[in-house]
DRENFIKE-934172 format. One record per atom (N, C-alpha, C, O): residue in one letter; x, y, z. Coordinates in pm, whole numbers, padded with zeros to 5 digits, always signed. Layout:
BEGIN
AXYZ ...
***
This chain:
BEGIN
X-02547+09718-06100 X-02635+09833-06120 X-02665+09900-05987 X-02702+09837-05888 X-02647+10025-05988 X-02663+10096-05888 X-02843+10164-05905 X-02885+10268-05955 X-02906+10059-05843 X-03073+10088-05800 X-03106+10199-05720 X-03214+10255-05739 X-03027+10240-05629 X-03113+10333-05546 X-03086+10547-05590 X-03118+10654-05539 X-02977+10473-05764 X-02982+10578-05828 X-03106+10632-05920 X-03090+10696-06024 X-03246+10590-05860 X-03372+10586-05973 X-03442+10722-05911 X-03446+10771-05799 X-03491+10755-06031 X-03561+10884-05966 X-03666+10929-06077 X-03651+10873-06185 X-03730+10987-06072 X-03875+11037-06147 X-03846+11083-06273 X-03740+11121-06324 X-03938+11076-06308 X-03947+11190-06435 X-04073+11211-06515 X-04142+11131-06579 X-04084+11346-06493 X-04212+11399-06532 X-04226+11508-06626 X-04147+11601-06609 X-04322+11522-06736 X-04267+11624-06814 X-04444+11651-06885 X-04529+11566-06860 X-04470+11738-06944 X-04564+11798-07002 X-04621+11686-07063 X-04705+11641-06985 X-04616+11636-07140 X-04646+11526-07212 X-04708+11444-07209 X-04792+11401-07288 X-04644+11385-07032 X-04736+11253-07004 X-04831+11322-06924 X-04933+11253-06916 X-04841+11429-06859 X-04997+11483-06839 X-05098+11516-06954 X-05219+11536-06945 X-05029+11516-07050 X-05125+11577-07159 X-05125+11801-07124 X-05078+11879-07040 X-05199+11809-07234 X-05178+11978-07208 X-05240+12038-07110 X-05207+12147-07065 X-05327+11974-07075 X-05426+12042-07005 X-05502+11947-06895 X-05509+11824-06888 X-05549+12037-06823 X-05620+11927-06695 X-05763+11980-06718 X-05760+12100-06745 X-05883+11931-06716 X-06007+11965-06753 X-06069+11909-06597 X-06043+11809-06531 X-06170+12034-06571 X-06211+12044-06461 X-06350+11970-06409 X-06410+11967-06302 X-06372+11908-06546 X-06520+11827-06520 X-06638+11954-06509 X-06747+11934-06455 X-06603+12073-06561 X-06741+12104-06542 X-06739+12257-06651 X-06639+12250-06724 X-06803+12359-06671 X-06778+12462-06790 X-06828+12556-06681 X-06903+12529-06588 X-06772+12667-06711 X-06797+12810-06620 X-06840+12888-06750 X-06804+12846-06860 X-06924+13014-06735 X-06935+13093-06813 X-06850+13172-06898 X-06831+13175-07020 X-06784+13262-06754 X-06674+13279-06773 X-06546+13261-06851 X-06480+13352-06900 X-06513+13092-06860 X-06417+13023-06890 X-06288+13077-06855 X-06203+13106-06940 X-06270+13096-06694 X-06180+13081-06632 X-06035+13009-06658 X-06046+12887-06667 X-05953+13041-06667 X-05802+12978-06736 X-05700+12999-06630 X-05683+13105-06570 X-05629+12881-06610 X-05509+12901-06491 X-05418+12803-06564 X-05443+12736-06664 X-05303+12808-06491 X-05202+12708-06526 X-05151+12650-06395 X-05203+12683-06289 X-05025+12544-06403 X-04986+12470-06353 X-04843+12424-06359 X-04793+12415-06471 X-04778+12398-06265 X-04604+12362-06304 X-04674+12227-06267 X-04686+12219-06145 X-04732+12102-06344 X-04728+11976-06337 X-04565+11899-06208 X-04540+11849-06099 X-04510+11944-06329 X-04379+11870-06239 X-04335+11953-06085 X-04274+11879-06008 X-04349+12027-06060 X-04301+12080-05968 X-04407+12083-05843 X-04374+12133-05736 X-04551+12019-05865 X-04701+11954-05779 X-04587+11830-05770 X-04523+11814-05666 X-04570+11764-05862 X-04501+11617-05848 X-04389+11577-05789 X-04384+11471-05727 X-04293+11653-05800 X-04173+11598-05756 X-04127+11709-05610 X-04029+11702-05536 X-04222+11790-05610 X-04209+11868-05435 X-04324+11806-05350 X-04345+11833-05231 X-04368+11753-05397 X-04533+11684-05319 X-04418+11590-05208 X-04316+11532-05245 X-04468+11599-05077 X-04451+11482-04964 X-04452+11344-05021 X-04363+11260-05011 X-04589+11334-05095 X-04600+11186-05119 X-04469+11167-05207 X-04376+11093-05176 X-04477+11253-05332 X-04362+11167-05404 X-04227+11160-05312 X-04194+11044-05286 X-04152+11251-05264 X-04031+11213-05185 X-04072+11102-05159 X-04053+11027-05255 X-04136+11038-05047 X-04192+10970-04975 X-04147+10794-05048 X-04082+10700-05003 X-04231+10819-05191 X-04174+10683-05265 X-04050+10717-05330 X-04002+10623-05392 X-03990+10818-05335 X-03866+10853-05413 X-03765+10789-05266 X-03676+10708-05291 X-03784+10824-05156 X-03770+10725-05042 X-03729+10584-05059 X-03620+10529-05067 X-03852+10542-05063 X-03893+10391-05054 X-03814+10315-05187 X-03760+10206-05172 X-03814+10381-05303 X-03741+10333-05404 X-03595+10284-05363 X-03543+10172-05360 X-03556+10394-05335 X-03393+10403-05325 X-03328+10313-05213 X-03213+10271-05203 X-03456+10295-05121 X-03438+10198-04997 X-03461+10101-05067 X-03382+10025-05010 X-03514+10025-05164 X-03574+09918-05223 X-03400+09916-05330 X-03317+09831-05298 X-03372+09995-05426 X-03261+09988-05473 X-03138+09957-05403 X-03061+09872-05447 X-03109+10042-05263 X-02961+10008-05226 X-02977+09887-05133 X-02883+09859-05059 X-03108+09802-05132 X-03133+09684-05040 X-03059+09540-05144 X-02999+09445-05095 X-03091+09564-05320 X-03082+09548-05378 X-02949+09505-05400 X-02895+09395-05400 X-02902+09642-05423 X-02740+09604-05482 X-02662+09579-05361 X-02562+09512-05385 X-02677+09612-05237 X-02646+09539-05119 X-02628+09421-05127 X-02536+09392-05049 X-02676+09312-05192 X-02728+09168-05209 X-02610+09155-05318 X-02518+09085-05277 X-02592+09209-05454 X-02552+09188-05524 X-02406+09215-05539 X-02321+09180-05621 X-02409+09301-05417 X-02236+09360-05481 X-02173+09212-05309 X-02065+09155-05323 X-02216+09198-05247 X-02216+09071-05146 X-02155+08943-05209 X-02046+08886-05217 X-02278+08930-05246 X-02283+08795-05322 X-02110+08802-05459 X-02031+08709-05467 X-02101+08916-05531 X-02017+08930-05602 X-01926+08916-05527 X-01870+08806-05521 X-01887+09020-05450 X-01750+08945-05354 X-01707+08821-05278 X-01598+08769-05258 X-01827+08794-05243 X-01794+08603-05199 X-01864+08521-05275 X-01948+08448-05221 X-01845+08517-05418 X-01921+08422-05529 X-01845+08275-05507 X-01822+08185-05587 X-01815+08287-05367 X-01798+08084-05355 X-01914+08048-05283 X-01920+07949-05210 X-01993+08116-05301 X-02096+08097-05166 X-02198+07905-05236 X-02210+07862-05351 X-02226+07869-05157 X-02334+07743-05180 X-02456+07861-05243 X-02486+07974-05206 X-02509+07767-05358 X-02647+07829-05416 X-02734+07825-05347 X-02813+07908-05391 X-02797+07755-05213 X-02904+07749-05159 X-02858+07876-05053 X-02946+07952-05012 X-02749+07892-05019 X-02723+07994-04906 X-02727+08109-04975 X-02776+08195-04902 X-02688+08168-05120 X-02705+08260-05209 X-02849+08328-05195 X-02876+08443-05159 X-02956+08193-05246 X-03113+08246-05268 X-03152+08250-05059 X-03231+08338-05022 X-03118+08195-04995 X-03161+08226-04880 X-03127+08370-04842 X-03199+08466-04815 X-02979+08354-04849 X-02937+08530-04833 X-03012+08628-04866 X-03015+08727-04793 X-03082+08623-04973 X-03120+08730-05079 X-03249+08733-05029 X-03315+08833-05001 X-03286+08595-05020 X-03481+08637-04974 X-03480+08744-04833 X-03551+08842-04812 X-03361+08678-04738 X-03422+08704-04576 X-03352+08858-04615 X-03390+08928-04521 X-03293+08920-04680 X-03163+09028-04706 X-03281+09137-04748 X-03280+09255-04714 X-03382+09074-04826 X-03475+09165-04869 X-03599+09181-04824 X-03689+09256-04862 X-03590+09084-04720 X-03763+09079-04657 X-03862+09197-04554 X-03841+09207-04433 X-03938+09255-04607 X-04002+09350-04576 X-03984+09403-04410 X-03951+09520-04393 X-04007+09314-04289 X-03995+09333-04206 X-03927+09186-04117 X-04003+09114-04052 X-03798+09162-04126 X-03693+09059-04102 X-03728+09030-03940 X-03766+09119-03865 X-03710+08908-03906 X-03708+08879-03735 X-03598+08887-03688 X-03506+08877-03769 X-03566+08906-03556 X-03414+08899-03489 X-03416+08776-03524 X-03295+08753-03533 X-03461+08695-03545 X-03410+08491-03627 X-03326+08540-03786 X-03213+08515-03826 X-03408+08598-03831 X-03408+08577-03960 X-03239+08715-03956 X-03130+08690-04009 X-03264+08809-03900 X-03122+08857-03925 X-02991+08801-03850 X-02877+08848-03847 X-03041+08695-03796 X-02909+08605-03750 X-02894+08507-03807 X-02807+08426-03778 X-02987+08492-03914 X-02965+08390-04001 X-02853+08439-04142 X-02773+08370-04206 X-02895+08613-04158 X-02827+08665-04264 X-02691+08695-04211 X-02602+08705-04295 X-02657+08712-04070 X-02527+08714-04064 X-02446+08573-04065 X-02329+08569-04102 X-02512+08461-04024 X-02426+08330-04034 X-02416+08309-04205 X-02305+08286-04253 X-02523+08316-04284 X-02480+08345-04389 X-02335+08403-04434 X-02235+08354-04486 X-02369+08519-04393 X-02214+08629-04454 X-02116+08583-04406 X-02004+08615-04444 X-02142+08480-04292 X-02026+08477-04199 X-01946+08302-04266 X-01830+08261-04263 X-02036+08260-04305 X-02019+08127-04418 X-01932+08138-04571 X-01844+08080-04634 X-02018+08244-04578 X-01960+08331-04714 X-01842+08353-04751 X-01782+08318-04854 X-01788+08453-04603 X-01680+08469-04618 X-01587+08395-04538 X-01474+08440-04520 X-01626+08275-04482 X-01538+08158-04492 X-01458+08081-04594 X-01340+08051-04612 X-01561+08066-04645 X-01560+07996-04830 X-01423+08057-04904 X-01323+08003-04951 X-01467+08197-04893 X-01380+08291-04993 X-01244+08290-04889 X-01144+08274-04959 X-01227+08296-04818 X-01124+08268-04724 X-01061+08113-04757 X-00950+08095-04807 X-01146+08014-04723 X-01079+07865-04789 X-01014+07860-04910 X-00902+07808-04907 X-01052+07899-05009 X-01027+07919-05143 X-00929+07988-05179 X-00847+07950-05262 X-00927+08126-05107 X-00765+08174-05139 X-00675+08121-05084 X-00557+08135-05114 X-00731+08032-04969 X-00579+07911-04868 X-00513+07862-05012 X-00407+07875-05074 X-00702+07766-05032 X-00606+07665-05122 X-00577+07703-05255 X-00521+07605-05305 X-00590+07825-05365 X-00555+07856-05443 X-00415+07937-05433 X-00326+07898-05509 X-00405+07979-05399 X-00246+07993-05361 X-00117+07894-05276 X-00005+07929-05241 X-00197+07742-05259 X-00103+07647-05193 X-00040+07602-05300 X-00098+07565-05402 X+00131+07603-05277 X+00215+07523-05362 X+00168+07418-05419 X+00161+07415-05541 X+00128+07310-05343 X+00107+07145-05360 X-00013+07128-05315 X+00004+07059-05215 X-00143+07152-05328 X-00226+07089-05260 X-00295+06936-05327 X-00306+06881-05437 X-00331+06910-05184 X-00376+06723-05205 X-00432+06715-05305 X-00449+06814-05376 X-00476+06601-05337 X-00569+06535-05405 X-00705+06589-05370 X-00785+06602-05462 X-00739+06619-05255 X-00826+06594-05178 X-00886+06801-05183 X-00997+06852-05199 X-00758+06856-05161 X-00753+07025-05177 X-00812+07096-05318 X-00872+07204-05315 X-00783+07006-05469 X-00806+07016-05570 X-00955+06986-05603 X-01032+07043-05680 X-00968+06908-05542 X-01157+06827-05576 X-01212+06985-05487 X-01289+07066-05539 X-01166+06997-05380 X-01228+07153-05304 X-01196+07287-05374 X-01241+07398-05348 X-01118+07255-05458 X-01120+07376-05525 X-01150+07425-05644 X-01159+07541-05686 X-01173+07254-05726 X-01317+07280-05839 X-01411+07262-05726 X-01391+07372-05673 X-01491+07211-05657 X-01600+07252-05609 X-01628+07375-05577 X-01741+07421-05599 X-01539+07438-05527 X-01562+07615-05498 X-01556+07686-05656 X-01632+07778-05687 X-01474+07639-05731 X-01512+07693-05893 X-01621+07691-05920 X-01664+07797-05966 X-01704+07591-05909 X-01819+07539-05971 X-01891+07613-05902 X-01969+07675-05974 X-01906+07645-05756 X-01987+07746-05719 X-01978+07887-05758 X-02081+07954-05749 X-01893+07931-05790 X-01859+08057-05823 X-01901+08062-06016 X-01923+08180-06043 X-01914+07987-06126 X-01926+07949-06178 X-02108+08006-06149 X-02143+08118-06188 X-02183+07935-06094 X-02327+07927-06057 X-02359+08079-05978 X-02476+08112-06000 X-02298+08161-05908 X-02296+08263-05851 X-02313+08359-05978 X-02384+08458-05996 X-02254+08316-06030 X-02204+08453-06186 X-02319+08422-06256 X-02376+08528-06282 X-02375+08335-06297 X-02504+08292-06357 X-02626+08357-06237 X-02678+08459-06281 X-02666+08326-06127 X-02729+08353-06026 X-02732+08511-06039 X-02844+08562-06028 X-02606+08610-06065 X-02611+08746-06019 X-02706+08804-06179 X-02827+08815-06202 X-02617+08823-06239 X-02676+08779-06384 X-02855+08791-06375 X-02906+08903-06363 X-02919+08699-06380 X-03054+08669-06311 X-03060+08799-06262 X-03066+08907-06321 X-03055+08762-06112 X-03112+08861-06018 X-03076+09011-06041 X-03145+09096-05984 X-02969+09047-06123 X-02995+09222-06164 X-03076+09209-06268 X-03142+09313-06280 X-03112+09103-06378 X-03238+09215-06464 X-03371+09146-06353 X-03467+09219-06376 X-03400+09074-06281 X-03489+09048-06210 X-03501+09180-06113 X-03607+09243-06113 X-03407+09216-06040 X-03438+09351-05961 X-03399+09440-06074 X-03332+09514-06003 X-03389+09481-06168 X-03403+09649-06238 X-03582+09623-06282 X-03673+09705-06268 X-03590+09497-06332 X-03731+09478-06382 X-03816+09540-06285 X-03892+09632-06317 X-03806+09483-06137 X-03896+09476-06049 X-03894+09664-06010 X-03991+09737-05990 X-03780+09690-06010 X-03789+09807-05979 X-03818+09928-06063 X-03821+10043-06019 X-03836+09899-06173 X-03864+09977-06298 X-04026+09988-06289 X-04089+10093-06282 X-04087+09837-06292 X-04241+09860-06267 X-04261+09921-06150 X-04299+10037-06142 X-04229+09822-06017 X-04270+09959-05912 X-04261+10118-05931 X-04337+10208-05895 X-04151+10119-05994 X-04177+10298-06029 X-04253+10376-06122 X-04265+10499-06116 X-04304+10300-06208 X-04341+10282-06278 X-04512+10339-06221 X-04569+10444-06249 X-04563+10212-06126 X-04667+10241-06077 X-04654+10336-06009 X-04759+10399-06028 X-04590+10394-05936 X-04582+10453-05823 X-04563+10592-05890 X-04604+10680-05816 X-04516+10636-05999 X-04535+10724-06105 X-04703+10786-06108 X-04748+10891-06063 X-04771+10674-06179 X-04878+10654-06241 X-04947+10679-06123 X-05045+10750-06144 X-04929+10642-05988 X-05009+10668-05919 X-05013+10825-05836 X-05096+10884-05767 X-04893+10848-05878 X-04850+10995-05796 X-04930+11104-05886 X-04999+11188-05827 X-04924+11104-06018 X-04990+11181-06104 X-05074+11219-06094 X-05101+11339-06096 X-05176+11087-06071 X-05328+11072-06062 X-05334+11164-05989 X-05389+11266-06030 X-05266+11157-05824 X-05300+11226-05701 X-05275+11365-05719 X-05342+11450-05659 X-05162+11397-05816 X-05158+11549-05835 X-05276+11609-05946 X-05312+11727-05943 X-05321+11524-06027 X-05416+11604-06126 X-05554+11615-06037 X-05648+11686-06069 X-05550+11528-05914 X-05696+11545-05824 X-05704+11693-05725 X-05796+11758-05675 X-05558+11702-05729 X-05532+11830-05631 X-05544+11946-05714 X-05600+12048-05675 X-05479+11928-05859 X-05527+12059-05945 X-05661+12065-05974 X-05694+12183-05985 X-05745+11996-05989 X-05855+11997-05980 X-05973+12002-05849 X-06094+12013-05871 X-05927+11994-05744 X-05925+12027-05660 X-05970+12145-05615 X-06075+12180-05563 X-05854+12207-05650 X-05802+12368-05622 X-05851+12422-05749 X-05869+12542-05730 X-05879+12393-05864 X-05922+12441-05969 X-06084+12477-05970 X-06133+12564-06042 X-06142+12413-05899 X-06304+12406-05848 X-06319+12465-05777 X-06410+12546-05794 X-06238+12470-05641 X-06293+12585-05497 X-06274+12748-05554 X-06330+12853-05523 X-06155+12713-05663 X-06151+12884-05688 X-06214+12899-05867 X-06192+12997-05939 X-06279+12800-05898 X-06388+12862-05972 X-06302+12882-06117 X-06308+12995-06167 X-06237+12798-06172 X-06179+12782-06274 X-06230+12638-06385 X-06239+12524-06337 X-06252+12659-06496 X-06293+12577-06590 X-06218+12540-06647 X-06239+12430-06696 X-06081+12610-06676 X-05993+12489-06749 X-05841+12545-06702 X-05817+12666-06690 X-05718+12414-06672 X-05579+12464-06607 X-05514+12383-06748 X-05554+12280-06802 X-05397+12475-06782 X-05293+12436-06877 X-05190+12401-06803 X-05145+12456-06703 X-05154+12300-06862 X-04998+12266-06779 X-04902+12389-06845 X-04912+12435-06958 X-04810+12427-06743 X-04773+12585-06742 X-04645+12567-06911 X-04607+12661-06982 X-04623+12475-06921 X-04520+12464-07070 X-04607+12504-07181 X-04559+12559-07280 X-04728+12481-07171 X-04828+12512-07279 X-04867+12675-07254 X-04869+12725-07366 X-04892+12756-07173 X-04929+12864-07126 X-04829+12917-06999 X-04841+12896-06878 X-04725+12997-07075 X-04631+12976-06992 X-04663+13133-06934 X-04611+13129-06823 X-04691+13200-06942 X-04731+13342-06926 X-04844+13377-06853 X-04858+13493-06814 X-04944+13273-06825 X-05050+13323-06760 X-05002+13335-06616 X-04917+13270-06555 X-05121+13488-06559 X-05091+13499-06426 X-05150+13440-06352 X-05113+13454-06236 X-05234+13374-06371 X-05321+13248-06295 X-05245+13142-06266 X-05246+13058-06356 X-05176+13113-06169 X-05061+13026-06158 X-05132+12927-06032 X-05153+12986-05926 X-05156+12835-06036 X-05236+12718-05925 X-05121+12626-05805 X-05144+12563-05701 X-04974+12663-05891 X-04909+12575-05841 X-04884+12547-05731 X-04883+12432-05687 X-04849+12694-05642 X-04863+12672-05533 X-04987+12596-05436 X-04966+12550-05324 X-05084+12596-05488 X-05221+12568-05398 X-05244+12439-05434 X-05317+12353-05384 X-05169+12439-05530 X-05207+12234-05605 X-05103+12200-05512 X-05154+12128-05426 X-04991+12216-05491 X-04905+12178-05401 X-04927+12150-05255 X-04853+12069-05200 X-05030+12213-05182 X-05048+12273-05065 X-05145+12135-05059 X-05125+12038-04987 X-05292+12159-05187 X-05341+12036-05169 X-05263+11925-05158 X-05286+11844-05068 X-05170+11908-05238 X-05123+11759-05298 X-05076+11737-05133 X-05098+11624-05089 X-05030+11813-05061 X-04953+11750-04918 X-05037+11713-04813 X-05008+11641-04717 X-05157+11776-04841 X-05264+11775-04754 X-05367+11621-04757 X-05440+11571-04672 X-05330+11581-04900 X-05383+11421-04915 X-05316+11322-04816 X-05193+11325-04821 X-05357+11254-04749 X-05336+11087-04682 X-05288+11002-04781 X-05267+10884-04757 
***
């Protein structure tokens, strides 16, 4: 699975129609809103649309690895993968992931010796179900770890969705208050009004920490 192909999606719907301003004007002031276009041009969202895709191709990095040298030992597999993914790695710990790879593709190197030897020993055969058997456990292991990372990465986006929203309906509202408006339609519902916020919900939304 290619992870760092994930990306947003936002649509009228999951805002609901309308954003309500917490308060009634006389008036009853009416504006609209491009919801998605506060959301997916906002700094912040790039920002985790970023972080995702760095989190995805860290991911299948690991996996498409591990697939090509599936003779690897299982404890060197889950070591690989922890230090391969770890938030902020030590010069230890990334010399640990290259002796890894560098083990790895020893293995897979031994294995095509002895799988392509005419005659091998007694001794060549026991090494070459043992390297089966690891490869065997690799395929089970990968298995695992892609619905374990689509899972993981589905909720993170998930939240990170949920949380981006929030931050844009605070900015339409926001901007919906300083200029004295009582109620904003998301613009699919009121597609015609000239009261258009988007730009200024935008302006807020970048202006948030």
């Amino acid at each position: 699975m290619k992870f760092e192909r994930l990306g947003w999606v936002v649509a009228a719907a999951l805002a609901g129609g309308m954003v309500g301003m917490g308060f009634q004007d006389a008036s009853a002031k009416t504006g609209t809103v491009d919801l998605a276009k506060v959301f997916n041009d906002s700094d912040y969202a790039k920002k985790q649309t970023d972080m995702l895709k760095t989190m995805g191709a860290a991911r299948t990095a690991v996996l498409e690895f591990v697939n090509a040298n599936s003779h690897m030992k299982a404890d060197d597999a889950m070591k690989f993968k922890d230090l391969s993914l770890k938030d902020s790695p030590t010069a230890a710990d990334k010399a640990d992931v290259e002796r890894l790879k560098s083990d790895a593709q020893a293995s897979e190197l031994t294995y095509r010796t002895l799988a392509t030897k005419d005659k091998p020993t007694q001794a060549e055969v026991a090494q070459i179900e043992d390297l089966n058997h690891r490869k065997d456990s690799m395929q089970t292991l990968l298995t695992k770890w892609n619905t374990d990372f689509s899972t993981e990465l589905q909720t993170k986006q998930e939240a990170l969705r949920t949380d981006t929203l929030s931050r844009v309906k605070d900015a339409v509202q926001q901007v919906a208050k300083a200029q004295g408006y009582s109620m904003v339609f998301v613009q699919d519902i009121a597609p015609y009004s000239s009261n258009d916020l988007t730009k200024d919900a935008l302006a807020a939304m970048n202006q948030k920490k």
